[in-house]
C-alpha positions as CSV (number, residue, x, y, z in Angstrom):
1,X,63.7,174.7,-64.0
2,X,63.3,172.8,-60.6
3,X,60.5,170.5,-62.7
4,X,62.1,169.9,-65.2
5,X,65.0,168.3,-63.2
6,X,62.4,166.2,-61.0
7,X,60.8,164.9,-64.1
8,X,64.2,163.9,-66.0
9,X,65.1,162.2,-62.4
10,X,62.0,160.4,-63.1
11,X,63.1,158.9,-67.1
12,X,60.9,161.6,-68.5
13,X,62.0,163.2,-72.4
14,X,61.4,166.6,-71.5
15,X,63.0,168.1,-74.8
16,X,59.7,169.4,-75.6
17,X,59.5,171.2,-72.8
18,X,58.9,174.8,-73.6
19,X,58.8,178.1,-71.3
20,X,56.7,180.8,-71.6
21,X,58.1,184.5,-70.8
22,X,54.8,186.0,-70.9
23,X,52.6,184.4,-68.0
24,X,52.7,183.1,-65.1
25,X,53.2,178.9,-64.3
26,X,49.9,177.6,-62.9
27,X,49.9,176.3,-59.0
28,X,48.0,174.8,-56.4
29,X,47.5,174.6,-52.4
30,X,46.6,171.6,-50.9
31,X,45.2,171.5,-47.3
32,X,46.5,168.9,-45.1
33,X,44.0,166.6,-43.8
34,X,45.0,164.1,-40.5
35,X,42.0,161.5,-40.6
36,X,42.3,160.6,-44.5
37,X,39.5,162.7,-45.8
38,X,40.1,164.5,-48.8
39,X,41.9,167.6,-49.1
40,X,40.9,170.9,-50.4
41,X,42.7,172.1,-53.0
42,X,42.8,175.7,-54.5
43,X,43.7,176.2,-58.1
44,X,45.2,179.3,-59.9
45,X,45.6,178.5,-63.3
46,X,43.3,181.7,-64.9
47,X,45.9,183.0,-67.4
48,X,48.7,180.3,-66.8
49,X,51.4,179.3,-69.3
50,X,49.5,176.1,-70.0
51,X,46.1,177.8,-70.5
52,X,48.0,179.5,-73.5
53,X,48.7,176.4,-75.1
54,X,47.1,175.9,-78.6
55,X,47.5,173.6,-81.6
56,X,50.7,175.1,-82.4
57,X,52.1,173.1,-79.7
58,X,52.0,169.6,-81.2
59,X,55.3,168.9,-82.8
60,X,55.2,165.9,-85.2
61,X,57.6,164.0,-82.9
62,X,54.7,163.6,-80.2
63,X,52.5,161.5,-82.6
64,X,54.9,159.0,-82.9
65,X,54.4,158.0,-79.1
66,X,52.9,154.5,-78.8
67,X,50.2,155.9,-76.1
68,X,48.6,159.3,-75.6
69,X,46.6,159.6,-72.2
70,X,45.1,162.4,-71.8
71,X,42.3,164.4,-69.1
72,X,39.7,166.4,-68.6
73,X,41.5,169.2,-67.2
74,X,43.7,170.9,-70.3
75,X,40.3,171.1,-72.4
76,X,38.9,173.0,-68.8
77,X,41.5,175.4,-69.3
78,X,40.6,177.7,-72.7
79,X,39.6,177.3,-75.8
80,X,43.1,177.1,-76.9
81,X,43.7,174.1,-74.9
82,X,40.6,172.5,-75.4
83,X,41.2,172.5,-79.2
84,X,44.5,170.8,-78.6
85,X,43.0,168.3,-76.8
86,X,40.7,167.1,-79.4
87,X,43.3,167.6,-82.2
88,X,45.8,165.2,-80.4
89,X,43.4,162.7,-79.4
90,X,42.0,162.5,-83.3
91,X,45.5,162.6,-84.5
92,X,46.6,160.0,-82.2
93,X,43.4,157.3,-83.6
94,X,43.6,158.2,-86.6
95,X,47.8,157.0,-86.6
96,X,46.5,153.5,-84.9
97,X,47.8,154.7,-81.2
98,X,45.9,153.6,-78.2
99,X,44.3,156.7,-76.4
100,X,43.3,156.9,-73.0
101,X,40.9,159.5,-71.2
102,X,40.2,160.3,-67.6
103,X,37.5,163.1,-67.2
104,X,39.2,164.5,-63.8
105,X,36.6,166.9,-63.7
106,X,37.0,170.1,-62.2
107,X,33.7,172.2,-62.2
108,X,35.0,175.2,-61.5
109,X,37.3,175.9,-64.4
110,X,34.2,175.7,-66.4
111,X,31.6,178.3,-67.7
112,X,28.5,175.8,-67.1
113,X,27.9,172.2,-65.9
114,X,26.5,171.4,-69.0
115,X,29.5,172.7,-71.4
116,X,31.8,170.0,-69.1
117,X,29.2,167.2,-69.5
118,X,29.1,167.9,-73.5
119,X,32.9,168.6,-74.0
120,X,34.3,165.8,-71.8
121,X,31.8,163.1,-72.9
122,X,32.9,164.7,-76.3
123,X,36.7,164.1,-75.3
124,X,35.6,160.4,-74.3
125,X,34.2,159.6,-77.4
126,X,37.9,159.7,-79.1
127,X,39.1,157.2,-76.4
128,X,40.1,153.4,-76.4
129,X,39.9,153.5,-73.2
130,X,37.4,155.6,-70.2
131,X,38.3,155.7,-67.3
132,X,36.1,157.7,-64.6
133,X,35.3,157.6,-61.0
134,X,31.9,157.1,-60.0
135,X,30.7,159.9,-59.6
136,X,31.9,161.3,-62.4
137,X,29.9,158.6,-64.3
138,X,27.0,159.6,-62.9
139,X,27.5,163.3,-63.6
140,X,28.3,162.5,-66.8
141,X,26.0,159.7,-68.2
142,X,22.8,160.4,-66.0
143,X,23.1,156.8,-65.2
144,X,23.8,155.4,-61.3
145,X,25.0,152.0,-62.1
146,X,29.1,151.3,-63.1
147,X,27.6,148.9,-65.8
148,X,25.4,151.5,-67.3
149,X,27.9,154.4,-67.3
150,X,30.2,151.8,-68.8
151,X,27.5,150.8,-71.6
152,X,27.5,154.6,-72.3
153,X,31.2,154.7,-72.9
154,X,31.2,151.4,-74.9
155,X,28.3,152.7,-77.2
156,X,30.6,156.1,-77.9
157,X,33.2,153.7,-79.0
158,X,35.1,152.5,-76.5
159,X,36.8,149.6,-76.6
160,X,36.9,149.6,-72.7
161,X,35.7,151.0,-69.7
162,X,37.0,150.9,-66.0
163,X,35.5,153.0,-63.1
164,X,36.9,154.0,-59.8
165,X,34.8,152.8,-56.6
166,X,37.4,154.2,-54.2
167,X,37.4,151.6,-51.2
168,X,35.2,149.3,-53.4
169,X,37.7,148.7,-55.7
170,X,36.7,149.2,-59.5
171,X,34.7,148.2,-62.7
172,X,35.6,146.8,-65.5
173,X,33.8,146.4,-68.6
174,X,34.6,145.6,-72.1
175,X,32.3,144.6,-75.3
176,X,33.7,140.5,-74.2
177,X,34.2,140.6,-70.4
178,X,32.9,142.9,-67.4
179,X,33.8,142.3,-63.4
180,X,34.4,143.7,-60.2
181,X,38.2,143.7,-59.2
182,X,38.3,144.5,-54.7
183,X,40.6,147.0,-53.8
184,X,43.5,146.7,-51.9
185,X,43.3,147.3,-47.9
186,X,44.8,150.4,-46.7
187,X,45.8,150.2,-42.7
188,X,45.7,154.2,-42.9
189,X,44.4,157.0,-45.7
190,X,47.3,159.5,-45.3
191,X,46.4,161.9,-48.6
192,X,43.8,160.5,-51.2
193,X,44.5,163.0,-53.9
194,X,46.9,161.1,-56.7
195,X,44.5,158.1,-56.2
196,X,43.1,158.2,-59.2
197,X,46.4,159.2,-61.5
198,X,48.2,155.8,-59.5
199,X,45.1,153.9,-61.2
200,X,46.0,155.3,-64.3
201,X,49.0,154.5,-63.9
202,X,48.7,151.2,-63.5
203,X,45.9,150.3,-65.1
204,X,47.4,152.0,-69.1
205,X,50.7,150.6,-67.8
206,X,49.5,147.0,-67.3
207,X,47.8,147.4,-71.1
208,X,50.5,148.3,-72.8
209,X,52.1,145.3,-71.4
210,X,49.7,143.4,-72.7
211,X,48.2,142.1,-69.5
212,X,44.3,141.5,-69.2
213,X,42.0,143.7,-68.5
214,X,41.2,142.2,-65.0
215,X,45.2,142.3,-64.1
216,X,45.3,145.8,-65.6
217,X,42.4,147.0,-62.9
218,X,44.1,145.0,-60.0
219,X,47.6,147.0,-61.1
220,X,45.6,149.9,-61.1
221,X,44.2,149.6,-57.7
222,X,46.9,148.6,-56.2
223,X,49.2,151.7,-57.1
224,X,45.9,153.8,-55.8
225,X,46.8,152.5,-52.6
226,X,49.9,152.9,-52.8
227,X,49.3,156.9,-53.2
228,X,46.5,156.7,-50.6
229,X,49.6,156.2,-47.9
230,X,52.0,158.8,-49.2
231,X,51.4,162.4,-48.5
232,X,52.4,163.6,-52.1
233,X,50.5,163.5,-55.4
234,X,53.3,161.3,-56.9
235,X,55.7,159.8,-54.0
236,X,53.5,156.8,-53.7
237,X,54.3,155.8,-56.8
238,X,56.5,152.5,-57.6
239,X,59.3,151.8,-59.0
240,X,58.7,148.9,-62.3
241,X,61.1,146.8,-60.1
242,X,58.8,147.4,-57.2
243,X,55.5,145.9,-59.1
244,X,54.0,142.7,-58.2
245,X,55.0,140.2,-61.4
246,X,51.5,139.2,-62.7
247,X,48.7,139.7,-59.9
248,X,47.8,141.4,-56.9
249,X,45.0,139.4,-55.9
């Protein structure tokens, strides 16, 4: 398949990689937006391939990765899915592996606000490391203030927190250290979605490295802005030959 060429381009194993003959691949629309606001995006995942996933999926292989990150949005999904999601993420602390969680939430693929609060705080509880958006903090937590939504995290048994503040920057708190890392300026927003996944992908990056947390939030940032000016979900994103050496500041 078409992704599975794109993601091999991109130094991905994708031996695991399994197709489905029975349903459908899930998709989504994304509206194109001129002045930098966000986009709307329509999902149509009800009855995809994915959704079908289950614990039967995890092959022995996969718990011998160093990392497992993992979102809010295959637990969203089914039942199916959701167990999987909690069934990797215990496997993967229970072997020693670091495990990191971003809620992404996504209201609509769930059957009450309350069930997403529960099962994703749930979800986060199994994490080394939390990392929401602000909003989603506050949705989440019932708290307004990045060091309180991170002091909820921490007390579940994190080991840190870091939380998106869009043109702010972002959070950063751990059980030794907490700060404010700025963003990095943008001349123009071209697409914001992707944002948050280039934080990721910087920020778990940057820790497995073995950088500091505050260099680990300024990686993180910086990628976000690099997908803020890109019109793709994942175009924005750098080459490792293409990332600053040790700071962004």
């Amino acid at each position: 398949p078409e992704g599975v060429v794109t993601l091999t381009k991109e130094g991905l194993d994708c031996h695991h990689v399994a197709v489905d003959p029975l349903n459908p691949t899930g998709f989504q629309l994304k509206s194109r937006e001129e002045a930098g606001a966000d986009p709307q995006v329509e999902y149509f995942r009800r009855g995809s391939a994915a959704s079908h996933l289950s614990i039967d999926a995890i092959h022995p292989t996969l718990l011998q990765a160093r990392h497992l990150h993992a979102t809010g949005i295959p637990p969203a999904l089914s039942d199916a899915t959701r167990a999987l999601s909690f069934e990797l993420m215990t496997q993967m602390r229970k072997a020693g592996r670091s495990v990191s969680f971003d809620p992404n939430l996504r209201p609509s693929l769930w059957a009450s606000q309350a069930q997403m609060i529960r099962e994703i705080n749930a979800l986060a509880a199994l994490a080394d490391w939390v990392l929401p958006g602000l909003g989603e903090g506050r949705l989440l937590t019932g708290f307004d203030d990045p060091e309180d939504i991170a002091a909820f995290y921490l007390d579940q048994g994190a080991e840190a927190v870091a939380i998106k503040l869009g043109a702010e920057g972002a959070y950063y708190r751990t059980h030794m250290d907490q700060g404010f890392v700025a963003a990095v300026p943008v001349a123009k927003v071209v697409d914001t979605v992707g944002a948050g996944d280039g934080f990721a992908v910087g920020m778990i990056s940057a820790l497995l490295e073995n950088l500091s947390f505050p260099e680990a939030v300024q990686r993180g940032n910086w990628i976000g802005s690099r997908a803020v000016q890109s019109r793709g979900d994942m175009e924005g994103l750098p080459t490792r030959a293409e990332l600053p050496t040790r700071s962004v500041a």
